[in-house]
N, C-alpha and C positions, 0 to 999 in steps of 0.2 A: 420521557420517551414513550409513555403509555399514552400521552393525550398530546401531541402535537397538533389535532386539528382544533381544539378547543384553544392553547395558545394562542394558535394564529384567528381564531375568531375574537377572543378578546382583547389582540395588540388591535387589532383593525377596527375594532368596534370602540375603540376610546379616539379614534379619527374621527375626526364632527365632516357630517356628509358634506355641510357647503362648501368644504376645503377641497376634498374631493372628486367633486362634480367637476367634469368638463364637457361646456357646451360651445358650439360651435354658432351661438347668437352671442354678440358683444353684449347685447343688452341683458340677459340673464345672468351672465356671468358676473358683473362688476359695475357698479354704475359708474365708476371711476374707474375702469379699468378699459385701457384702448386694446382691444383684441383685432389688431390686423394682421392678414398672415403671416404667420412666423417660421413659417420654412427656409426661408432667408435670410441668412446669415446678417446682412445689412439694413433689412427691417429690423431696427429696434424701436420698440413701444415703451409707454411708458406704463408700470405698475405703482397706481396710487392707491395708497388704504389697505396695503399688503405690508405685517408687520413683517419685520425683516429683510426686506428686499430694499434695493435702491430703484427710486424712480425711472432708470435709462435702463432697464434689464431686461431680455428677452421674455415674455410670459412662458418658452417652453422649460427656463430654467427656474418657474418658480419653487416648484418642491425644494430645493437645494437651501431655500431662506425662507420659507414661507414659515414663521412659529407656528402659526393653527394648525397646519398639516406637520403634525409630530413626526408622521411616518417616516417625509422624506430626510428630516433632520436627522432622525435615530438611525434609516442605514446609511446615510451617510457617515458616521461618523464611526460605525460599527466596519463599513467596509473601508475606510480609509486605516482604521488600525490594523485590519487583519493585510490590507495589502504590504503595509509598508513591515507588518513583522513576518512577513513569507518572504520580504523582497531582502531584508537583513538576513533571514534564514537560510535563503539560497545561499546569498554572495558570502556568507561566513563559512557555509559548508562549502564550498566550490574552492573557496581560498585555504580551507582545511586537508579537501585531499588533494591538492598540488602538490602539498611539503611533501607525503611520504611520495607519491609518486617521482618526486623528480631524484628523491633519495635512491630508490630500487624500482629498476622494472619488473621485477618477480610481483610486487605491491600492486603495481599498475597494472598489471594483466589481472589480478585475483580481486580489485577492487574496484573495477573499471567498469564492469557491468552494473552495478547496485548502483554507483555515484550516477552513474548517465541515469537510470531508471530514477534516483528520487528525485534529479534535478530535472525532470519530466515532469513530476509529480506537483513539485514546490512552482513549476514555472504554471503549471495548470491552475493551482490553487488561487496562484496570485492571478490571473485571468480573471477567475469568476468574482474574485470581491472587485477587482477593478470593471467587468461587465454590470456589477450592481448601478451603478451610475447613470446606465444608457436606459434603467426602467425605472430611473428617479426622473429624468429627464420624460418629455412627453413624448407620445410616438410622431414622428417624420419620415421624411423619406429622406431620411438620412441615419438615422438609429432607427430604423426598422431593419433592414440588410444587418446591421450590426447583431443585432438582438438573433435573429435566427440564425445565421450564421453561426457566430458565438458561442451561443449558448449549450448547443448538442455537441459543439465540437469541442468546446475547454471541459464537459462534463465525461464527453466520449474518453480523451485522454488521462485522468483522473482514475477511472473505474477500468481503464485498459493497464494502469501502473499497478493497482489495485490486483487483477485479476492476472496478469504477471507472477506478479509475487507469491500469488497462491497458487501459481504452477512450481513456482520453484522449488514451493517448500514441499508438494506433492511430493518433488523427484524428478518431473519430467526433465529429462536429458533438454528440451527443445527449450527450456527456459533457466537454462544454467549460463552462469558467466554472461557472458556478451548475447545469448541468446534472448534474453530477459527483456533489454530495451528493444531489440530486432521486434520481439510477440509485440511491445507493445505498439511500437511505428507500424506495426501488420495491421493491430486491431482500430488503432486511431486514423488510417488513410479512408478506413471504408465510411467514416462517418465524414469525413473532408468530403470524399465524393459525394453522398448523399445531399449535405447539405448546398454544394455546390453547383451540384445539378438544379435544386428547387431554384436556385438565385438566377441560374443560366433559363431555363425554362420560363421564370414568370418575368426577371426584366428584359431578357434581352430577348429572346422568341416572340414570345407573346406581345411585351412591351405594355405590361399592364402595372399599376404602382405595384409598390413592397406591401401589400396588404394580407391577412392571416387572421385568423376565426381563433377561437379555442380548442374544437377539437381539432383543427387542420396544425394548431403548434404542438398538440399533443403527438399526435400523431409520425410528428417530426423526429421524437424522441423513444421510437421503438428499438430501435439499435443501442440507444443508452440503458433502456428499458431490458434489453438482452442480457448488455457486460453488467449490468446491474444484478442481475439474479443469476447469472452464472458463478460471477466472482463469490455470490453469498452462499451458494450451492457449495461450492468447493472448499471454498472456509469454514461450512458446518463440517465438511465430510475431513477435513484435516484434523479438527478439534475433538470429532469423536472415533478417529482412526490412533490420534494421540494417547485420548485417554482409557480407548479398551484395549492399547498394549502394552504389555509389562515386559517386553524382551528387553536387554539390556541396551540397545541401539538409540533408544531414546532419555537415559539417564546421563548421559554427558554434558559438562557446562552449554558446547553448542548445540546441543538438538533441544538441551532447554531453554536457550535464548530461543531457538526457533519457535518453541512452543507457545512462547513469550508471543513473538511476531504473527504468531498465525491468531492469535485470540486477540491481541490490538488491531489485527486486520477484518477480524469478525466482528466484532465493535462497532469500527467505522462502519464498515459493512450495511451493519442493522440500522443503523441508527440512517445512514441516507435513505436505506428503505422507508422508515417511518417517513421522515422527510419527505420524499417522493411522493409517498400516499397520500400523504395530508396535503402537496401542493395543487395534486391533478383533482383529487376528489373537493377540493375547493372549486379550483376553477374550472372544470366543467358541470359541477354538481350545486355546490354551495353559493357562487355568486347569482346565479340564474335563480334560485329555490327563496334566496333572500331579498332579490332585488336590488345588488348591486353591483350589475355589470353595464359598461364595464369600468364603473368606478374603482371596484378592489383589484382588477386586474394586475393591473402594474406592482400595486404594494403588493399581492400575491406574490407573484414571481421575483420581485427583488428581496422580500424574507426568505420565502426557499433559496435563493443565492447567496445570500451571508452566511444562512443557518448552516448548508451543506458544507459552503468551502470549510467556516470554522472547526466543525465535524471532521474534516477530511484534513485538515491542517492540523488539528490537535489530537488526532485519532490515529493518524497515520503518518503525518510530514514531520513532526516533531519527533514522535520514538522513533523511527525508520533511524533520523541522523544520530539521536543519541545510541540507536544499537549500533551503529554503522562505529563512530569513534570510538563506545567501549568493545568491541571488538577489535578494534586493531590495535588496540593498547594494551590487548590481553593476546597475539595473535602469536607469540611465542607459546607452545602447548610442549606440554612436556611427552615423551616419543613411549610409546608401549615398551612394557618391558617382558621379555621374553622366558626370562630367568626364574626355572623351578618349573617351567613346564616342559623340555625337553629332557626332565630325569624324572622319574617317578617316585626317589628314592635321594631327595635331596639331602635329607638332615643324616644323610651317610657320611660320614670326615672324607673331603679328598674324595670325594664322587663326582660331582659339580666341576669340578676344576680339570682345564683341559690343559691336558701336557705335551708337547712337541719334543718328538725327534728321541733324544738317548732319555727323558724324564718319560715318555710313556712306556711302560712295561708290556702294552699288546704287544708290541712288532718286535722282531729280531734285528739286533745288528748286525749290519752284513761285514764290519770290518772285526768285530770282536769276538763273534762267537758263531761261526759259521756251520758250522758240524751238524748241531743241533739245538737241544734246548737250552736255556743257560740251569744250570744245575738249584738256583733258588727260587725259580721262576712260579710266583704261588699266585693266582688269575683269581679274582674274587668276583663273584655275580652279587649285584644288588640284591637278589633275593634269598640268595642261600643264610642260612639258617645258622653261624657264625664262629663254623669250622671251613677249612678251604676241603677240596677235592685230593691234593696231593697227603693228607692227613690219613684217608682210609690204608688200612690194615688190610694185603690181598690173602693173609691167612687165617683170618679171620672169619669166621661162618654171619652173615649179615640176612641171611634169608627168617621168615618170617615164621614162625611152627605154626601149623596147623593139626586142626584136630583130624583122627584116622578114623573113619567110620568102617566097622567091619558088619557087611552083607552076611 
């Protein structure tokens, strides 16, 4: 966590440059290798003297089989695990709260909001390891649109389920229940437009390719860069709001799960921060300072996308569902109990105990003894001192002596 840009300089530095290079001269590239353009689904070339690959295979698919170029093989295989164990994760949890829901609707309304919220979450996650592929693959105008598109928008909704959660745990009323996924479809539309607008503007206005710089893709990602440090803003201020109060509101099994929730969400939190740091300060900083852009570009940006989603899958999408099931398997709570603080004076015999009708001794019966008082009627105060009142002697001198001071 402390040196993620040092990581990602030494995964990328055990990449041999010639795998890496991509030149737009056939002749540099491969002395055996036909490089005709490849935007074309029906142009296929043939790649000879590329271990792994089969001679008929597009050249833009070579990272996907090329052994020299380690990069593309290792997130390939890094994001094909994590999709398919997000895409088992949803469809298990999804198929988990049907049972209680179709059991009780009281369930389905109290459980309704969290399941949509993480199944947001898990469908975003599995997004960005399935987007890893479009920057193994070479850029086109065809996984260009994809890649900008994509990539602010499955990180948008991620950090918007993220920063949900850490309203809820606040308290705000606006992120309780059903309002939780509402914030996040609020926070996740503005980044759809953003990026929608950039696609509308440069293909179809202007009518110029899908093309994009480094600081101009940075740049695309201010709004992620927002839900990014607001959601870690709010998760510190929960985590130290938690532990500088000692009232009793936060000692109960759930405000301790909660507490649980808000530090697994500060976690993830941090840890995309680092990520983030180390992806941007590479690539606008480090492959220029090194000299290789824009060779490392791509494996840049596709290690930041395994690194994160995993982060965010194991940081957040996993406990979310394990909290989610051991809560409602615990969701009967046993009810306050009242008893011993409506008498001051409990461990009095027959104090405690509440008597109806001819068993309580305050009230008079109107059919037995109408006149007056009933003649044993002896009224005891919790506090009296453990003689009754009808005991005192009225011929009796009860006054106090005092001393006679004579002038």
């Amino acid at each position: 966590m402390a040196s993620p840009l040092l990581l990602l300089l030494l995964f990328l530095s055990s990449v041999p440059l010639t795998c890496l290079c991509q030149s737009t001269n056939s002749s540099s590239t491969s002395p055996t290798t036909n490089t005709q353009p490849s935007s074309s689904p029906s142009n296929v070339t043939s790649l000879r003297g590329v271990r792994g690959c089969g001679t008929g295979l597009n050249p833009i698919y070579r990272y996907l089989c090329d052994r020299r170029a380690a990069w593309g093989i290792i997130l390939e295989a890094l994001a094909s695990a994590g999709f398919l164990f997000s895409a088992v994760l949803l469809l298990g949890f999804l198929l988990w709260s049907l049972w209680p829901c179709v059991k009780s609707k009281k369930r389905r309304s109290s459980i309704g909001g969290s399941v949509a919220c993480t199944s947001m979450f898990l469908l975003a996650t599995a997004g960005l390891f399935g987007l890893t592929f479009s920057f193994i693959v070479r850029l086109t105008d065809q996984t260009c649109p994809t890649r900008v598109f994509l990539f602010s928008v499955l990180f948008s909704l991620a950090f918007s389920c993220l920063l949900a959660r850490c309203l809820a745990l606040l308290g705000f009323a606006a992120a309780r229940g059903w309002g939780e996924p509402a914030v996040v479809l609020g926070l996740f539309t503005v980044q759809v437009i953003i990026s929608a607008q950039w696609l509308v503007v440069v293909l179809v206005r202007d009518g110029r390719p899908c093309e994009y710089g480094q600081e101009e893709f940075v740049m695309m990602q201010i709004y992620v860069l927002c839900l990014l440090f607001i959601g870690f803003v709010l998760s510190m201020h929960f985590l130290c709001s938690t532990c500088s109060t000692h009232s009793y509101s936060y000692t109960g099994p759930k405000n301790q799960q909660g507490r649980i929730q808000g530090t697994m969400v500060f976690v993830t939190l941090l840890l995309s921060v680092c990520v983030w740091v180390a992806w941007v300060a590479m690539f606008t900083r480090g492959n220029p300072e090194l000299e290789r852009r824009p060779q490392w570009d791509d494996p840049v940006l596709g290690l930041a996308l395994v690194t994160n989603a995993w982060v965010l899958l194991l940081g957040h999408g996993l406990a979310q569902v394990s909290f989610l099931c051991k809560g409602e398997s615990r969701s009967k709570e046993v009810p306050l109990s009242f008893a011993g603080w409506t008498s001051p004076s409990a461990d009095i015999q027959d104090l405690g105990s509440q008597k109806e009708g001819r068993e309580n001794g305050s009230f008079e019966s109107e059919g037995d003894n109408r006149r007056g008082r009933r003649a044993e009627s002896s009224l005891r105060s919790p506090y009296e001192s453990g003689f009754s009142l009808t005991e005192i002697d009225p011929d009796k001198d009860y006054s106090i002596p005092r001393v006679s001071v004579k002038v």
